[in-house]
C-alpha positions in Angstrom: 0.0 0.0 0.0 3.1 2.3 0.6 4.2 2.0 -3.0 0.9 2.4 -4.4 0.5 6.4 -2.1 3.6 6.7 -3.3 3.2 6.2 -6.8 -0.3 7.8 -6.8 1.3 11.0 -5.0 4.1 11.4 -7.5 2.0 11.8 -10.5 -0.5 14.1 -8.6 2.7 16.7 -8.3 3.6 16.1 -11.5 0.2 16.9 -13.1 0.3 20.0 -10.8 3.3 20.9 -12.5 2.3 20.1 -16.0 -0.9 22.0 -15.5 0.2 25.4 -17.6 1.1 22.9 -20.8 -3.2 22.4 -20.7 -3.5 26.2 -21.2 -4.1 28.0 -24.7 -1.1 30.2 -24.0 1.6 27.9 -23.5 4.4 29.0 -25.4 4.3 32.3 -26.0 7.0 34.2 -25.4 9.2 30.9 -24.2 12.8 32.3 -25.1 15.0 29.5 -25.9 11.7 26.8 -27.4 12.5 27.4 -30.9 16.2 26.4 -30.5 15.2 23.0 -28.5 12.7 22.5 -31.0 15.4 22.2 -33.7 17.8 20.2 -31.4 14.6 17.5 -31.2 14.4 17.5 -35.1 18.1 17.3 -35.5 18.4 14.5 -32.9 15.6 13.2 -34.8 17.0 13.3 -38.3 20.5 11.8 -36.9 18.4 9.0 -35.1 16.7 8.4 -38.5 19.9 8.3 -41.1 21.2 5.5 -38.5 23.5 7.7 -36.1 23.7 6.7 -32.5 24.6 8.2 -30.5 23.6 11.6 -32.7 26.8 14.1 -32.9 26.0 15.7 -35.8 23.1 17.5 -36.7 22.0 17.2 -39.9 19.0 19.8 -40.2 21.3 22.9 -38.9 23.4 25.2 -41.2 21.1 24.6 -44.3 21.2 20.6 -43.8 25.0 21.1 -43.5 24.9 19.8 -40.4 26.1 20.8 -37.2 27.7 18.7 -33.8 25.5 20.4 -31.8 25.5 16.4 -30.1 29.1 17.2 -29.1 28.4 20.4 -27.0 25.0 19.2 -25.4 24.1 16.1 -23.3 21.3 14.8 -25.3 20.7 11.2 -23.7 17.7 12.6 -22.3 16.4 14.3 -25.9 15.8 10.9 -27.3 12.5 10.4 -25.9 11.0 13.7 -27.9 13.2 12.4 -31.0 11.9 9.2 -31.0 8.3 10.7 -30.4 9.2 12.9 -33.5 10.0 10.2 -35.9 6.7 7.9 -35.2 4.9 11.1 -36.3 4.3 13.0 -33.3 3.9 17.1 -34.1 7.2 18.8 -32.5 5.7 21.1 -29.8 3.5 18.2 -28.9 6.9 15.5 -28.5 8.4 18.9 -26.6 5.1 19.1 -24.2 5.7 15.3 -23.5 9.1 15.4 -23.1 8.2 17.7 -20.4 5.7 15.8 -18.6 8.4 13.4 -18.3 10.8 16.1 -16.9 8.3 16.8 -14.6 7.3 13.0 -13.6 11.1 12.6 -13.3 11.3 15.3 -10.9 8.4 14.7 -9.1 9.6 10.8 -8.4 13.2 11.9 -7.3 12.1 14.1 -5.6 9.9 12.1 -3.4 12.8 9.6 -3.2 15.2 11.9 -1.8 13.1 13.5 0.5 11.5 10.6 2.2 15.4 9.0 2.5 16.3 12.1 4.1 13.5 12.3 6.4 11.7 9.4 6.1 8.5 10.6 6.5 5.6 9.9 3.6 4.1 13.0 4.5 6.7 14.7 4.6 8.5 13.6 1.8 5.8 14.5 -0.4 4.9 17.8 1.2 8.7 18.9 -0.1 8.8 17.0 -3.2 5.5 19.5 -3.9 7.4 22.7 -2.3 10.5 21.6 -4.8 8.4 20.7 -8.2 5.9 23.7 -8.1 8.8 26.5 -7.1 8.4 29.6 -9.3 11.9 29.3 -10.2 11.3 25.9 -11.6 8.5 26.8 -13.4 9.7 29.6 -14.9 12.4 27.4 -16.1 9.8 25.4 -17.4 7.4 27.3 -19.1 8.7 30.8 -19.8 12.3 30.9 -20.1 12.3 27.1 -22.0 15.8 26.1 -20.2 15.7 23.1 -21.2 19.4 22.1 -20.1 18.5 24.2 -16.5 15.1 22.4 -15.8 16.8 18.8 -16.3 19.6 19.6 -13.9 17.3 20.7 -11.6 15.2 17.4 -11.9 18.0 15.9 -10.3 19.4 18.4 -7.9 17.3 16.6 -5.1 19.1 13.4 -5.4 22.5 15.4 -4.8 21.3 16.5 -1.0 20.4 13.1 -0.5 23.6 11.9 -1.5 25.7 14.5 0.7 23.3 14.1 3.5 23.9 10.8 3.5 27.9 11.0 3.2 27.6 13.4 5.8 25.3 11.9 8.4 26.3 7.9 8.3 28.9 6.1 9.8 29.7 4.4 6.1 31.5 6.9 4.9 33.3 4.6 2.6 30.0 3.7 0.7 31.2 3.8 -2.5 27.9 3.6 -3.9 27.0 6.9 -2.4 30.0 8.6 -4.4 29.5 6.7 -7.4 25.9 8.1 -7.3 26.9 11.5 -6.5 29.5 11.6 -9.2 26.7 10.5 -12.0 24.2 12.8 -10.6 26.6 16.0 -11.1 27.5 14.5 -14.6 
């Protein structure tokens, strides 16, 4: 029954925080949308002439190409690619792709706060607090940081991992470190 609250509670926050992407005025004025738009069709179009993992672009610089792959962790841009080349519209893969986001930030959240605390209530009273901050939504929905609003999906699992360097007695876990060293990657 704890898994199932859990569960349950993580996709209520996240469809609190997915509520603006049901609203007629979604994307106006989103500053950096049209250039992740283009990074979904590039990944996309690389995906689709067989590269993989995609490190050049081939629909920048007049179909020149571009390695835009190079500069930009992308491993989480293949969902919305892959959306893109079944046939999915491009501001609709985007709107998934941030559903996701937000389930993803919703669930690791939730995770880190209740092994922090352990406390369901608790854990999900923050995970709320964390996944509908302005800052984070603003991220989300006005400014289009794409790159910012990912890191900060996974910001919450870094406390966990430094509270629990710093508060156990098994400071040579090296799982801890090897978590906290993917998370910052």
């Amino acid at each position: 029954m704890h898994y199932f609250k859990a569960v349950v509670g993580i996709f209520v926050i996240a469809l609190l925080s997915c509520l603006p992407l049901f609203g007629a005025q979604f994307f106006v004025g989103s500053d950096d949308l049209a250039f992740h738009l283009v990074r979904i069709e590039g990944l996309a179009a690389g995906l689709f002439t067989g590269q993989f993992p995609v490190r050049l672009y081939p629909v920048f610089n007049q179909n020149f190409g571009y390695p835009l792959g190079i500069f930009y962790g992308d491993w989480l841009l293949y969902f919305p690619a892959i959306l893109r080349i079944v046939g999915t519209p491009p501001l609709l893969a985007y709107q998934c792709n941030l559903a996701f986001i937000n389930i993803l930030t919703a669930g690791i959240a939730y995770l880190s706060f209740w092994g922090i605390f352990r406390r369901q209530h608790l854990a999900f009273l923050l995970a709320a607090f964390y996944c509908l901050a302005n800052y984070r939504l603003m991220n989300l929905y006005f400014r289009a940081a794409l790159g910012e609003y990912t890191a900060m999906a996974f910001l919450p699992w870094i406390a966990f991992a430094l509270w629990r360097i710093y508060s156990s007695f098994d400071k040579s876990n090296a799982t801890l470190y090897i978590v906290l060293s993917v998370v910052f990657t």
